[in-house]
Each structure stands twice: as structure tokens, then as C-alpha cells.
C-alpha positions as CSV (number, residue, x, y, z in Angstrom):
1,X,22.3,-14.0,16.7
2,X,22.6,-15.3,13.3
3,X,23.9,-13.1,10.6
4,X,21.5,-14.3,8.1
5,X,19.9,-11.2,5.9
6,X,16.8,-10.9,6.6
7,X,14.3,-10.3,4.0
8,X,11.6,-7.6,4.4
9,X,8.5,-7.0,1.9
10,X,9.8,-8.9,-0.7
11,X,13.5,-7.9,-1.3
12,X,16.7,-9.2,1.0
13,X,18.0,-5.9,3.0
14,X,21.7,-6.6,4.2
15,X,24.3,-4.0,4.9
16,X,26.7,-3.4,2.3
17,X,30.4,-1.7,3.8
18,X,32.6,-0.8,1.1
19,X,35.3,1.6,2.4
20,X,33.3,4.6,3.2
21,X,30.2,3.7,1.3
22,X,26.9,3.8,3.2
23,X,25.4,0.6,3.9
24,X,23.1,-0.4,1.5
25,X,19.6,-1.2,2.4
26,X,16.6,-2.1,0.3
27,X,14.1,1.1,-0.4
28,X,12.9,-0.9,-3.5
29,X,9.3,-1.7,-3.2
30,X,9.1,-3.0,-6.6
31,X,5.8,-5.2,-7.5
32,X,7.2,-8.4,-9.4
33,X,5.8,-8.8,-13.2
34,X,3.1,-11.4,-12.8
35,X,3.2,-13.7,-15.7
36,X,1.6,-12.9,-19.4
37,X,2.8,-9.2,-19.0
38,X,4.2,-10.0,-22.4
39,X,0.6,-11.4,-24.0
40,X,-1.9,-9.9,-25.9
41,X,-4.6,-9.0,-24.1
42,X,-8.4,-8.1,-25.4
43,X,-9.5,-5.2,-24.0
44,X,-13.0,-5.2,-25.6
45,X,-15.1,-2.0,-25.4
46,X,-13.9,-0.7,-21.9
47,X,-10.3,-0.1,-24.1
48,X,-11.8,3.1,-25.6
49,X,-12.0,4.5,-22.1
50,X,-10.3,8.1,-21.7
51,X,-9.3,8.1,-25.3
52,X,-8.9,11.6,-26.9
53,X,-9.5,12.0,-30.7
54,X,-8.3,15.3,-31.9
55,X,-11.8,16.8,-33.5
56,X,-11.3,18.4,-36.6
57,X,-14.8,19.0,-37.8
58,X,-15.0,15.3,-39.1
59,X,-17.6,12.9,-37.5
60,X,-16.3,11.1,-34.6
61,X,-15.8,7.2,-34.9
62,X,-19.3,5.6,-33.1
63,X,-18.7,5.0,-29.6
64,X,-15.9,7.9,-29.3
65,X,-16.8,10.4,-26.8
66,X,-16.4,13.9,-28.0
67,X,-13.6,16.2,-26.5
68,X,-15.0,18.6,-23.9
69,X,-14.7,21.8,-25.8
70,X,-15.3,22.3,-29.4
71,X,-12.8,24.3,-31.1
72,X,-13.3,27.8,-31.0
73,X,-14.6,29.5,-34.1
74,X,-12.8,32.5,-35.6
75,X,-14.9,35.6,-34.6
76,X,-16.3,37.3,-37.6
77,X,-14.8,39.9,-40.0
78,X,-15.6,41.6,-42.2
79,X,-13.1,42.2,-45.4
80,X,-13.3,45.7,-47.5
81,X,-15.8,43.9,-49.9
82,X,-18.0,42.9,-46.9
83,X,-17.2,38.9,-47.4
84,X,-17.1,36.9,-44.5
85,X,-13.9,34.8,-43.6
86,X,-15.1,30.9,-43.0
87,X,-15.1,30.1,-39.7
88,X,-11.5,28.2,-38.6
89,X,-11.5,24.7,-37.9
90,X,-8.9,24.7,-34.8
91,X,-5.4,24.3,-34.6
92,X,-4.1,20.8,-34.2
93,X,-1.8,19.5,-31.9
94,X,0.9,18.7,-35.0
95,X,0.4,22.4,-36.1
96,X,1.7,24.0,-32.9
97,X,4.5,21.4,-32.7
98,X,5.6,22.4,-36.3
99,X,6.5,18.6,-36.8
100,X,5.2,15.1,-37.4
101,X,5.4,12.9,-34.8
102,X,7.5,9.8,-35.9
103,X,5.8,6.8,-36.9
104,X,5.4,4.5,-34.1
105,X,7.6,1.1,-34.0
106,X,6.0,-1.9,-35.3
107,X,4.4,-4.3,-32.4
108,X,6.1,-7.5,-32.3
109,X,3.7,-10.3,-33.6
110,X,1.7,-12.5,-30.7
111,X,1.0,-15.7,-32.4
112,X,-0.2,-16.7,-28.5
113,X,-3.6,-16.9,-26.9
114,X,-4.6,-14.1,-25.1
115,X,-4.2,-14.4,-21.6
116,X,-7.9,-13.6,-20.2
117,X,-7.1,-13.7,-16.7
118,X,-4.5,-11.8,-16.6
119,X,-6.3,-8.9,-18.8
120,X,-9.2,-8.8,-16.3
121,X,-6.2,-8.9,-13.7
122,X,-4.7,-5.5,-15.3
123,X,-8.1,-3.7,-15.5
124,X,-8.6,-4.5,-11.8
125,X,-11.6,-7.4,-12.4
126,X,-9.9,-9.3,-10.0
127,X,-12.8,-11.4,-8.9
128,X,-13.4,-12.3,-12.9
129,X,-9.4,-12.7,-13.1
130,X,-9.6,-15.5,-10.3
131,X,-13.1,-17.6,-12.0
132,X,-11.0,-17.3,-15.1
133,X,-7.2,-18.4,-13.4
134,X,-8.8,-20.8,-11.1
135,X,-9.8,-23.7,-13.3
136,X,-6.7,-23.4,-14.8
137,X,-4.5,-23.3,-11.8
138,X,-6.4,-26.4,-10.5
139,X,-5.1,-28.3,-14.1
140,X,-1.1,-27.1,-13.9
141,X,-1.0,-23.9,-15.1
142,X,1.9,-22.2,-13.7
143,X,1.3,-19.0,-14.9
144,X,-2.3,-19.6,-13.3
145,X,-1.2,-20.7,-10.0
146,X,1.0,-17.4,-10.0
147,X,-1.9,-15.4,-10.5
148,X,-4.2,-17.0,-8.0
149,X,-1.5,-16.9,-5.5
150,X,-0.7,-13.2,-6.1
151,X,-4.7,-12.5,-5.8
152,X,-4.8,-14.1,-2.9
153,X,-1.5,-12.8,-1.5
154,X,-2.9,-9.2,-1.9
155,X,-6.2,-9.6,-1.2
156,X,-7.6,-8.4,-4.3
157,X,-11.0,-8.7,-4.5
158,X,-11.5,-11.4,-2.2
159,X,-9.7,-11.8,1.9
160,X,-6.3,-12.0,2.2
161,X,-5.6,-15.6,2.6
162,X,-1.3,-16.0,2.9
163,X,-1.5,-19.8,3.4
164,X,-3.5,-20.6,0.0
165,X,-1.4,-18.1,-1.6
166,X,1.6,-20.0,-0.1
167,X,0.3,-23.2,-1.6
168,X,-0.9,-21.8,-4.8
169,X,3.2,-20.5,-4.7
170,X,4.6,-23.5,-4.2
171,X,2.0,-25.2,-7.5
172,X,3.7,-22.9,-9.2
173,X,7.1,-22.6,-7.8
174,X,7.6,-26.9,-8.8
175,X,6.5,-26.0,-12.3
176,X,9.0,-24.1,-13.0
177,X,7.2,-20.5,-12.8
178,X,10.1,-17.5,-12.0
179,X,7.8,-15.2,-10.1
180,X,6.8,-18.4,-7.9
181,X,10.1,-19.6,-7.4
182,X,11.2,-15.9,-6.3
183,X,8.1,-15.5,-3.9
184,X,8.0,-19.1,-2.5
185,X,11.8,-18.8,-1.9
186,X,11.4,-15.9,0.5
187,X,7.8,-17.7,2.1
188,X,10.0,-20.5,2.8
189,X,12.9,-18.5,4.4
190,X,10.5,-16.3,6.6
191,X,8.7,-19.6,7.5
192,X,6.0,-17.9,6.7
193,X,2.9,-20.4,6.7
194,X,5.2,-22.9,5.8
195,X,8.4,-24.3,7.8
196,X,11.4,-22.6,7.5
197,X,13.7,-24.0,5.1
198,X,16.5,-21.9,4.3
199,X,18.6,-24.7,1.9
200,X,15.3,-25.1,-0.5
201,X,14.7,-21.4,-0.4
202,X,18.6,-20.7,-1.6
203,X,17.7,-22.9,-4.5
204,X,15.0,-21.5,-5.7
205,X,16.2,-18.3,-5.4
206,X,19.3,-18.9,-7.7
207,X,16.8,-21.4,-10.4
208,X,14.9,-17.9,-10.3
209,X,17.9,-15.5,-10.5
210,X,19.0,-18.1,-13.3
211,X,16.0,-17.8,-15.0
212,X,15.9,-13.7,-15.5
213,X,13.7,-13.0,-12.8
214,X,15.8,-9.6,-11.7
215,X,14.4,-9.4,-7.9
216,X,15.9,-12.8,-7.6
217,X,19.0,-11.5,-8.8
218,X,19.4,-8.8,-6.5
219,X,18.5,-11.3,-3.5
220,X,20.3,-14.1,-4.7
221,X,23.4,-11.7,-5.0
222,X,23.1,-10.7,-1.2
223,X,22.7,-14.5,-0.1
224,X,26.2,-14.5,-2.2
225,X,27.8,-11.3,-0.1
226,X,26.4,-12.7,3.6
227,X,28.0,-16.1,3.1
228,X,31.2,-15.3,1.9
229,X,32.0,-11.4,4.2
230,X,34.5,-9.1,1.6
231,X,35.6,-9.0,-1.8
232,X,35.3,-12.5,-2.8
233,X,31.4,-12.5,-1.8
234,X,31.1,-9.2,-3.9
235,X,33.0,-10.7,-7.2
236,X,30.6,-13.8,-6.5
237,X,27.8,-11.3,-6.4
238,X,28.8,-8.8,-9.1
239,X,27.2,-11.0,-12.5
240,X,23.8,-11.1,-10.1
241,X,23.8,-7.6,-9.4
242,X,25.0,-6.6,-13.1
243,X,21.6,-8.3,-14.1
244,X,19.6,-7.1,-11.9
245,X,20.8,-3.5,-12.6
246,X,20.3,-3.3,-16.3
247,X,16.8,-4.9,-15.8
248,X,16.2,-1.5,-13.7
249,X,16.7,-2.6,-10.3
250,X,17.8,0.5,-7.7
251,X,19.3,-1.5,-5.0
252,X,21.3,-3.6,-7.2
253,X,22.6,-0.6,-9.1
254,X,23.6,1.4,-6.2
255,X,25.2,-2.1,-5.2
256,X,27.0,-2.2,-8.2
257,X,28.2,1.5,-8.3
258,X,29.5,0.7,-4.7
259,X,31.4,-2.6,-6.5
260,X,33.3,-1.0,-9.7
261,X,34.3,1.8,-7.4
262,X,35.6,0.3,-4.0
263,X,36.5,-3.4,-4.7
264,X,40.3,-3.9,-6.0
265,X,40.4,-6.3,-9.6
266,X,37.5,-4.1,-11.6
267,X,38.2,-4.0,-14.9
268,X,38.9,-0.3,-15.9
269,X,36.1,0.3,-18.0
270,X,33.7,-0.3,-15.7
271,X,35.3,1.1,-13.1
272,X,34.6,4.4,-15.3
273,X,30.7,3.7,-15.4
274,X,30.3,3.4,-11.7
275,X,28.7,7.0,-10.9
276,X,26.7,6.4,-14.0
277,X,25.0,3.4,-11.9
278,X,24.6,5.2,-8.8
279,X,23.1,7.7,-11.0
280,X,20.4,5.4,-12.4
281,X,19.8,4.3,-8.8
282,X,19.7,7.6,-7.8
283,X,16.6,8.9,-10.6
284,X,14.9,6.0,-9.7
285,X,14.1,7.5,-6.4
286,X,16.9,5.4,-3.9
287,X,17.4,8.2,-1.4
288,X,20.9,6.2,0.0
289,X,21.6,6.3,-4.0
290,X,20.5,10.4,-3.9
291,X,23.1,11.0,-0.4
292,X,26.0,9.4,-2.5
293,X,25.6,11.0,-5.5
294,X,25.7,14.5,-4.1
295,X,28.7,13.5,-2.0
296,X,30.5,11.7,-5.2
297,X,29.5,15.6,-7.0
298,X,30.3,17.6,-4.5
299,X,33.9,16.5,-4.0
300,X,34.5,14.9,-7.3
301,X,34.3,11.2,-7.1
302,X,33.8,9.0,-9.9
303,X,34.2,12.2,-11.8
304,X,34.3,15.7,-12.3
305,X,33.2,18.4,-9.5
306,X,29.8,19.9,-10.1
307,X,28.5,22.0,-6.7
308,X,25.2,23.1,-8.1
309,X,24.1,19.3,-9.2
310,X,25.1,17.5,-6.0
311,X,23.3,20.6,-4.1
312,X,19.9,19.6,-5.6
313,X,20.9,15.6,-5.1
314,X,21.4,16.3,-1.1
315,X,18.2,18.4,-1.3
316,X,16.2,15.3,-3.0
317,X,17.3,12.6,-0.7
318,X,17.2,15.5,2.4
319,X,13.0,15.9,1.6
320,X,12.7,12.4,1.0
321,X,13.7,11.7,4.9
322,X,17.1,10.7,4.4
323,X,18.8,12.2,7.7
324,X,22.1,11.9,6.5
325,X,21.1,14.1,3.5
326,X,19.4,16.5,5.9
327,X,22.3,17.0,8.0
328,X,24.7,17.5,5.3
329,X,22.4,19.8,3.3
330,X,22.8,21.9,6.4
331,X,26.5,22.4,6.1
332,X,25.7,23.4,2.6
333,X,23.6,26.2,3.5
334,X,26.0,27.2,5.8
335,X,29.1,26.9,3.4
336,X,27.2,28.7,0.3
337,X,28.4,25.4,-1.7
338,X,26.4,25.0,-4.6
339,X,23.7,27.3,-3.6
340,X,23.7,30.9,-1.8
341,X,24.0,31.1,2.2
342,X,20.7,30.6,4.0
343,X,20.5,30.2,7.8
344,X,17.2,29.9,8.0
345,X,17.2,26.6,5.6
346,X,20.2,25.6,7.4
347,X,18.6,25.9,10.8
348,X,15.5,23.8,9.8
349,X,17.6,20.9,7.8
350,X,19.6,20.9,11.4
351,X,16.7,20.7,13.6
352,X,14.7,18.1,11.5
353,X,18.2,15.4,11.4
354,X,18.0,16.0,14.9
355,X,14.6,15.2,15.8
356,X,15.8,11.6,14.1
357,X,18.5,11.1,16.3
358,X,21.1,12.5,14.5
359,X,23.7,15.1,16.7
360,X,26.1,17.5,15.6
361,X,27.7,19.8,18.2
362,X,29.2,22.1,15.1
363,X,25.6,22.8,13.9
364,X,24.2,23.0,17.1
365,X,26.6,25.8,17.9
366,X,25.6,27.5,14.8
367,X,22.2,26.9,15.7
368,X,22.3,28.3,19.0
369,X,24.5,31.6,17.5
370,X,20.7,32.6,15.5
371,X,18.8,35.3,16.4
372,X,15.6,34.2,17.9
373,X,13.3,35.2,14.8
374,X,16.0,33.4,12.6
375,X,15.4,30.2,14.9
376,X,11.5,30.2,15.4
377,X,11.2,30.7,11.5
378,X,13.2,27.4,11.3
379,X,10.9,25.6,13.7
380,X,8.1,26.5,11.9
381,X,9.4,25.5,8.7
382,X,10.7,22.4,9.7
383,X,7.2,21.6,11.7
384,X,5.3,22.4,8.2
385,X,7.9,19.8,6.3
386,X,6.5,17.4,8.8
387,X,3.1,18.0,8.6
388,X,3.5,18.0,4.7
């Protein structure tokens, strides 16, 4: 069987062993940036949708709609002379904060043309987005071809059609489009509606990775890792993955954490600022990212000890399925570390990393040493995790 990576809805998963570090796999369902996310885009009317204009008595601007309750009047009194106090005209939202809000940044200046198709794109039009892209498309616009190809890709608006959004792909992909290059290359090494071509998918890949596209980073970085196996494939890897990471990335961040911390030749400082990466990959929701963390807090890797932090961390990854995490949360429950004893929690982290698959004859003795109410309240609270 070849030990190619295989790539799965639209990132490269592949194993990443790095002394005791869990292999890496992609979580990341990331939507790539279609082209003109950076234009200007006229909204028209529909832009003053859900707007809220604090109402201070003064006339609203035409086509605002009024908040849903009017501020509420100052009931009357009456002082010793018998003079009414004026009704108050609300408290704003500034007055309760006690502070200005600080002036917004300046907008950097779009000398461009607005990119029509893709603002109908945004707003969901997609049917208007397509009449708009589609004449250009058909002319060599690359950004249009993207579009088109994404529309078609997703099915928006009209039926899912992967073989015109593979050739729409490819338009775009030989003009030099990023977002093409980086979905054509992994078409092209699924063999998905076109032949399989592995060598022209590598290419593009790396033109895209090249070009600051950061998916392509993170992908082209594992093509780098599977074709040369231990630290010389990382170090190839680590400027792709770097990249990647600080364009937000998860996977390639966790990668990277797993990189400063386990490979020998890492330059000291950023040795230091590998748990700060598997933090970032961690926040960003990478439950893999979430199990490490905890671990790295919990015995004080990468930095110093902190029980009650890498408690909530195992807990995170542990309710977002992560049967590693539930198992281990288990033993924390047990062991009072970085939270207070709790058999019952224990007993239903235990039963649900078992129901994946995952044994453990110490917790099933502790299991089995419960009372009986102790154990039916933790099959009922692990059967109402799963059918939340």
C-alpha cells in the first residue's frame, strides 16, 4: 500500500510521531478565502439590514427601522413646589460604559472596482453571483473562474456539478489564481473527475503555498514530511508550517508546537514559544491540540505546572469526542488533580472512552468497585452526553 497522505475534504491528514506526541490529523474544516475578500463591495439598500441606531429622541435617518422598545419615560414626580420633572430621555449605551469607545482605525483606501459577483456571492445571491462571474470567467478572469468553480463545487444555488467545477478549477489554476491552484492540486491528486496526476498536483501545491495561500502551506508541508520520514522532512516542512500557523491555521500550529518542542537543532527561542502554538491550536477548537495541552499543563511541559487549567483543557477536548481526553479526564476525577474527586463523573468519562474502543483494566476495576446507584447515575449521564 502506498504511503502517500491522503487528502480528505480539502486539507492533507498524515500522521505526525514526534517522541510521544499524538499523531497529528487534520480536524481543520476551514473554507478557503475565495478571491476579492479584500475588495470593496456595494451593498446597496439590503446593507442597512439589522442595523441598530441608538434612539435618543432625535428623528431616525429615513429608511432606519426603529429599535423595538422606546426608552422608558421617567415616571412622574412631583417636587415640593408641585413642578413636574421632564420626562428622561434614556440612558445610552456610552453612559453605562462610563467611557468613549475609541475611534475606529481608518479603512485602507480601494482605488479597485468593486467586485459585484463576489458581493452577491457574500449575501448568499448565488444565482446573481454566477450571471455576474460567468461572462467573465468565459473571457480569463481568474478570480471569476474561482468563483464559478466554487459555486459549482458547493452547489450553491444551482446542482452540484464537480466536473465543471473541476474545469472551471483548472481555467483558473493556469492563470495563476492561489485558491485554484490549491483546489485543483488536491482534484488532481484524488483523481477526482480528472486523472490522477500526483507530479502536477505537487506543483501546484507548492506555486500555491509560494504564493501565501496558507491551506497550501500546511499541505505542501506534509507532502514535505511523507517524502522525506524524520527530522529532515520536518526542518524541510517547518518555514511551510511557520506560515501556515501565523495565517491562523490549527493543524499547522499544533504541527509546529510538536516541531520546536521534539525535533533536536530548534533555535532556543522558539523552542520557548512552542506551548504558545499548541495553545493557539488549541483555542481554535483542535481537540488533539486541547488533549496535549492539558497533558503539557498538567505535568509541566513547555512550561510551568498549572492543574486547574489543563483540568478544564482535558474536559474541552473530552466533550468534544476526543477519547483520549475522555479517558484521561477519568483518572483526573479519580485523582482530585485539578478539580475535586467525583466518581460519578469519573465513571461516565470511563464508560463513554469505552464505548469507542478504548480499554483500561485500572478504570474498569474502579468502575466495577461503585455502588450500583453510583454506576447507573453514570450510565445515565453518559447516555444523555450522547444524545446531546
Amino acid at each position: 500500500m502506498s504511503n502517500r497522505p491522503h487528502l480528505i475534504a480539502g486539507v492533507l491528514c498524515l500522521s505526525l510521531t514526534l517522541g510521544s506526541a499524538i499523531g497529528m490529523h487534520s480536524t481543520a474544516s476551514a473554507q478557503e478565502d475565495l478571491p476579492g475578500v479584500d475588495q470593496d463591495i456595494d451593498e446597496g439598500p439590503a446593507a442597512k439590514r439589522g442595523r441598530i441606531t441608538p434612539f435618543n429622541g432625535a428623528a431616525l435617518p429615513e429608511n432606519e427601522v426603529p429599535p423595538l422598545q422606546p426608552p422608558i419615560a421617567a415616571k412622574k414626580v412631583e417636587t415640593k413646589a408641585e413642578k413636574p420633572v421632564a420626562p428622561s430621555a434614556g440612558v445610552g449605551v456610552f453612559d453605562r460604559m462610563g467611557a468613549m469607545l475609541p475611534a475606529l482605525p481608518a479603512e485602507k483606501p480601494f482605488d479597485g472596482k468593486p467586485d459585484d459577483a463576489y458581493g452577491a456571492f457574500q449575501r448568499g445571491y448565488y444565482l446573481t453571483a454566477l450571471e455576474i462571474a460567468l461572462p467573465k470567467a468565459q473571457l480569463g478572469d481568474a478570480a471569476a473562474q474561482t468563483l464559478v468553480a466554487e459555486i459549482f463545487s458547493q452547489g450553491l444555488g444551482v446542482a452540484k456539478n464537480t466536473k465543471d467545477a473541476a474545469f472551471w478549477y483548472e481555467q483558473a489554476a493556469n492563470a495563476g489564481n492561489p485558491s485554484a491552484m490549491f483546489k485543483y492540486a488536491l482534484i488532481l491528486m484524488e483523481g477526482r473527475d480528472v486523472p490522477r496526476d500526483r507530479k502536477r498536483s505537487e506543483e501546484l501545491m507548492k506555486k500555491a503555498a509560494d504564493a501565501g495561500n496558507a491551506l497550501a502551506q500546511f499541505n505542501y508541508g506534509q507532502i514535505l514530511v511523507a517524502d522525506n520520514p524524520g527530522p529532515k522532512g520536518l526542518k524541510a516542512a517547518q518555514p511551510y508550517y511557520e506560515k501556515s500557523a501565523e495565517q491562523g491555521i490549527a493543524d499547522a500550529q499544533y504541527a509546529l508546537s510538536q516541531i520546536y518542542f521534539n525535533v533536536d537543532g530548534i533555535e532556543e527561542s522558539k523552542r520557548e514559544t512552542a506551548r504558545q502554538w499548541l495553545a493557539r491550536a488549541a483555542m481554535a477548537g483542535y481537540d488533539t491540540a486541547q488533549l496535549d495541552l492539558a497533558i503539557w499543563l498538567v505535568d509541566g511541559i513547555g512550561g510551568d505546572r498549572n492543574l486547574e487549567e489543563g483540568f478544564k483543557w482535558m474536559r474541552r477536548a473530552a466533550e468534544r469526542g476526543n477519547v483520549v481526553a475522555q479517558n484521561k479526564l477519568s483518572h483526573l476525577y479519580i485523582n482530585a488533580i485539578g478539580t475535586r474527586p467525583n466518581p460519578v463523573e469519573a465513571a461516565k468519562w470511563y464508560v463513554l472512552s469505552r464505548r469507542a474502543g478504548l480499554t483500561d483494566p485500572a478504570l474498569e476495576d474502579f468502575y466495577l468497585g461503585l455502588e450500583e446507584a453510583q454506576q447507573k447515575a453514570a450510565l445515565d449521564a453518559a447516555n444523555k452526553h450522547r444524545a446531546s
